[in-house]
C-alpha positions in Angstrom: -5.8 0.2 14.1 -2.9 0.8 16.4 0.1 2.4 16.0 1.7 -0.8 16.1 0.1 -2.6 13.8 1.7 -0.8 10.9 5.6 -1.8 11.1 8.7 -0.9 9.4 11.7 -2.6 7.4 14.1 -2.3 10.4 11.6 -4.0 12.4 10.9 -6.8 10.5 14.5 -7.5 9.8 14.3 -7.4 14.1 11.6 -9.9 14.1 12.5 -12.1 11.0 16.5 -11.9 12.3 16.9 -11.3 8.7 19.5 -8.6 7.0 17.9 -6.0 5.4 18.8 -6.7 2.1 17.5 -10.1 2.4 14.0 -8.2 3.3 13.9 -5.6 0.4 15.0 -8.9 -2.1 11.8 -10.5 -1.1 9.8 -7.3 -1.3 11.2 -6.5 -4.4 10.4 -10.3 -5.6 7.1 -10.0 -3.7 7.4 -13.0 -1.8 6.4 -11.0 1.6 3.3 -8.8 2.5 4.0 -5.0 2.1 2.6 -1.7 0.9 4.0 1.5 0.1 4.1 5.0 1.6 6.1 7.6 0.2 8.4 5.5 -1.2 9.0 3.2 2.1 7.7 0.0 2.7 5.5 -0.5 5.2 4.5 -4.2 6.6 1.0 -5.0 8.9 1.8 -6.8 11.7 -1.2 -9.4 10.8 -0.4 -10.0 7.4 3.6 -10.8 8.4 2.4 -13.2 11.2 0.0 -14.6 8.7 2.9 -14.9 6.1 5.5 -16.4 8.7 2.9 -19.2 9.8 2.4 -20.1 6.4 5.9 -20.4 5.2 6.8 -22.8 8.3 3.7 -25.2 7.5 4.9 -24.6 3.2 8.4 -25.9 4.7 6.7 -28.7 6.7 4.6 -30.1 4.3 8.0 -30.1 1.9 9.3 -32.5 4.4 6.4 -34.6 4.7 6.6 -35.4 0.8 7.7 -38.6 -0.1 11.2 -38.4 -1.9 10.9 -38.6 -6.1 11.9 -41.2 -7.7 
């Protein structure tokens, strides 16, 4: 494992273009893969791109459903 392979919340907020109270609402909510070291969220750089990918096909297939009616 690398050195960057393990990233931080300021980092994440960098590559998500997210505010970092946005990020620690979905880590608190656990809706984004994280652990914990000493009391500070940590994020692997596999498991965020993993997580990323999968909530822009979960957004896609929303639009593909047909509307209720």
């Amino acid at each position: 494992m690398r050195k960057d392979d393990i990233l931080t919340g300021p980092e994440v907020c960098a590559i998500l273009k997210i505010h970092p109270t946005t990020l620690y609402r979905l880590v608190r909510q656990k809706r984004i893969p994280h652990f914990t070291v000493a009391k500070a969220h940590r994020f692997h750089r596999a498991e965020l791109e993993a997580w990323m990918r999968e909530q822009s096909f979960s957004s896609f297939r929303r639009e593909l459903r047909p509307p209720m009616t």
